[in-house]
TORKOL-4160 file (C-alpha; in steps of 0.2 Angstrom, whole numbers, padded with zeros to 4 digits, m for minus):
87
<pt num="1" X="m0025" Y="m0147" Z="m0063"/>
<pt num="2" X="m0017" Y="m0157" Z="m0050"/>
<pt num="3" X="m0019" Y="m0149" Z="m0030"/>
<pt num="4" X="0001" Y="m0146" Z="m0028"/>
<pt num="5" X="m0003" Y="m0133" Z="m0042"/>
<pt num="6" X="m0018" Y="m0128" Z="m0037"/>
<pt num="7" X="m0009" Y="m0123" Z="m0021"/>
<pt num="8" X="0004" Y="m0114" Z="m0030"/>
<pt num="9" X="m0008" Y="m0103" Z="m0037"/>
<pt num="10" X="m0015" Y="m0097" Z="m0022"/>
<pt num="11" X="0001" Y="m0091" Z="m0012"/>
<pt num="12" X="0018" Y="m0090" Z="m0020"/>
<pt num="13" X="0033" Y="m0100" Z="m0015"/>
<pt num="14" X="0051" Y="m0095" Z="m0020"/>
<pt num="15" X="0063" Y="m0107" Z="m0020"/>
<pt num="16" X="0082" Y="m0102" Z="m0013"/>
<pt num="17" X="0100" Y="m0104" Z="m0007"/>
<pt num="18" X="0104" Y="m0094" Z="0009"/>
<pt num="19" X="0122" Y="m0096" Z="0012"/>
<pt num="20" X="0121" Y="m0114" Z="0003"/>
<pt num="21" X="0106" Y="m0118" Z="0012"/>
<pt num="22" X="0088" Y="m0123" Z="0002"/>
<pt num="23" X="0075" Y="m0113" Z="0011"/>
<pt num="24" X="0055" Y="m0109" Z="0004"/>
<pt num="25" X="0054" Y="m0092" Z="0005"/>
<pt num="26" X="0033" Y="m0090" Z="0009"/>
<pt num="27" X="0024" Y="m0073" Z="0007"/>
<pt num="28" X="0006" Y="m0068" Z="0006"/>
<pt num="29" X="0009" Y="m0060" Z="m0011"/>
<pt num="30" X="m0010" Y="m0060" Z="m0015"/>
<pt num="31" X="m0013" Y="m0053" Z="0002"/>
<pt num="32" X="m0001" Y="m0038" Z="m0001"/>
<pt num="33" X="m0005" Y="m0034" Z="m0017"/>
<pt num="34" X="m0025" Y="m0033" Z="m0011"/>
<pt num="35" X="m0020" Y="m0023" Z="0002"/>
<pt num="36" X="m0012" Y="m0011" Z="m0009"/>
<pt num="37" X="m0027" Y="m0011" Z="m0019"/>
<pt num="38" X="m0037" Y="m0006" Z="m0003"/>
<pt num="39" X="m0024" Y="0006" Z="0001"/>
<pt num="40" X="m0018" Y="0000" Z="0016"/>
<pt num="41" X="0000" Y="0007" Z="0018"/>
<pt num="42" X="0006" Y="m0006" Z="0027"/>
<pt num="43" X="0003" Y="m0019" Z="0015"/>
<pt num="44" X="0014" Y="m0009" Z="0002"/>
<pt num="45" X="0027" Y="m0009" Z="0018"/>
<pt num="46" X="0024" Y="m0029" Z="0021"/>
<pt num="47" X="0029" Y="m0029" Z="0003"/>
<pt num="48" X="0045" Y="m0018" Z="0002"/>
<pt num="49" X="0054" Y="m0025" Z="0017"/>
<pt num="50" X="0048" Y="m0041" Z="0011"/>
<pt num="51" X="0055" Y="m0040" Z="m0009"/>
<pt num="52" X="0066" Y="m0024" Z="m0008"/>
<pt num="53" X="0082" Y="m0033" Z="m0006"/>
<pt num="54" X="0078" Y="m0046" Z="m0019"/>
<pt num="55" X="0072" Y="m0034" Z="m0032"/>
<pt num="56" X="0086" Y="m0022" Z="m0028"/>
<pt num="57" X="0099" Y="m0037" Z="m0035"/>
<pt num="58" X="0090" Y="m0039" Z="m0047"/>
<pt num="59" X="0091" Y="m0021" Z="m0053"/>
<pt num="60" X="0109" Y="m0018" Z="m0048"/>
<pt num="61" X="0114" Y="m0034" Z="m0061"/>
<pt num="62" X="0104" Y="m0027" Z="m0074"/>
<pt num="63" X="0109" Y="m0008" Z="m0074"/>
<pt num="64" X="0125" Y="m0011" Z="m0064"/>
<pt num="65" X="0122" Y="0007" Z="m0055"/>
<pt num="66" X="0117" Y="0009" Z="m0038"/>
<pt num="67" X="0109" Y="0025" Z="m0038"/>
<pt num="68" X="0099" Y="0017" Z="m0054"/>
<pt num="69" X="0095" Y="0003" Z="m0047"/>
<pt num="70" X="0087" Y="0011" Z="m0032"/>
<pt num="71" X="0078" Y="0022" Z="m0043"/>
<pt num="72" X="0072" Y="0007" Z="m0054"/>
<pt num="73" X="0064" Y="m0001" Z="m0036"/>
<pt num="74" X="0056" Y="0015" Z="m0033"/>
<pt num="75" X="0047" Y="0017" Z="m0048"/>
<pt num="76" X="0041" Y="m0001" Z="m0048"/>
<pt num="77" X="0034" Y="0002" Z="m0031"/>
<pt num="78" X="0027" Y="0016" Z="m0036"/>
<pt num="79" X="0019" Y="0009" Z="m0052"/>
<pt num="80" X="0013" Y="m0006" Z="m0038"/>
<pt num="81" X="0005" Y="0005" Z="m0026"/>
<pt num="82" X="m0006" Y="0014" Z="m0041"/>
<pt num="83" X="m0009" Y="m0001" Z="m0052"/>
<pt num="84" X="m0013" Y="m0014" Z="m0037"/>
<pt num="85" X="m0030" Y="m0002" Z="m0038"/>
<pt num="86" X="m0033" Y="m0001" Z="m0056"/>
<pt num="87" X="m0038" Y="m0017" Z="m0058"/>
C-alpha cells in the first residue's frame, strides 16, 4: 500500500465544489466517531454540525420530504451515537 493511501485511511478527505470552487473538506472522522464511543456529547455535536447539512441533502434527494428527511438524520445520529460504543 502506497503512503497517499495509507494516509487516506487514517483521516478522511471529501472532495467538493462550493460555488464552483474545488475545496478538500478535512474532518477527524475517526476522532468523532471515538469520541462517541466514549460518550463525549460533544464529539457527536463536532459530528452534526459537521455532516448534518451534507447528510440532510442527501436524505432530502432520496425521500424528497422534508420532514422525512430530517427524521431520517435523526435516526442515523441516533443509531451513531449507540452503535459508535458497540463495537
Amino acid at each position: 500500500m502506497n503512503d497517499s493511501m495509507s494516509a487516506m485511511q487514517d483521516e478522511f478527505v471529501r472532495d467538493v465544489f462550493v460555488r464552483d470552487v474545488f475545496v478538500k473538506d478535512v474532518f477527524d472522522y475517526a476522532g468523532a466517531i471515538a469520541g462517541c464511543a466514549a460518550r463525549d456529547a460533544e464529539a457527536l455535536r463536532r459530528l452534526y454540525d459537521h455532516a448534518s447539512p451534507y447528510l440532510l441533502g442527501v436524505a432530502l434527494r432520496i425521500v424528497r420530504d422534508r420532514q422525512t428527511a430530517e427524521d431520517v438524520l435523526h435516526d442515523a445520529f441516533v443509531k451513531i451515537w449507540t452503535a459508535a460504543g458497540a463495537g
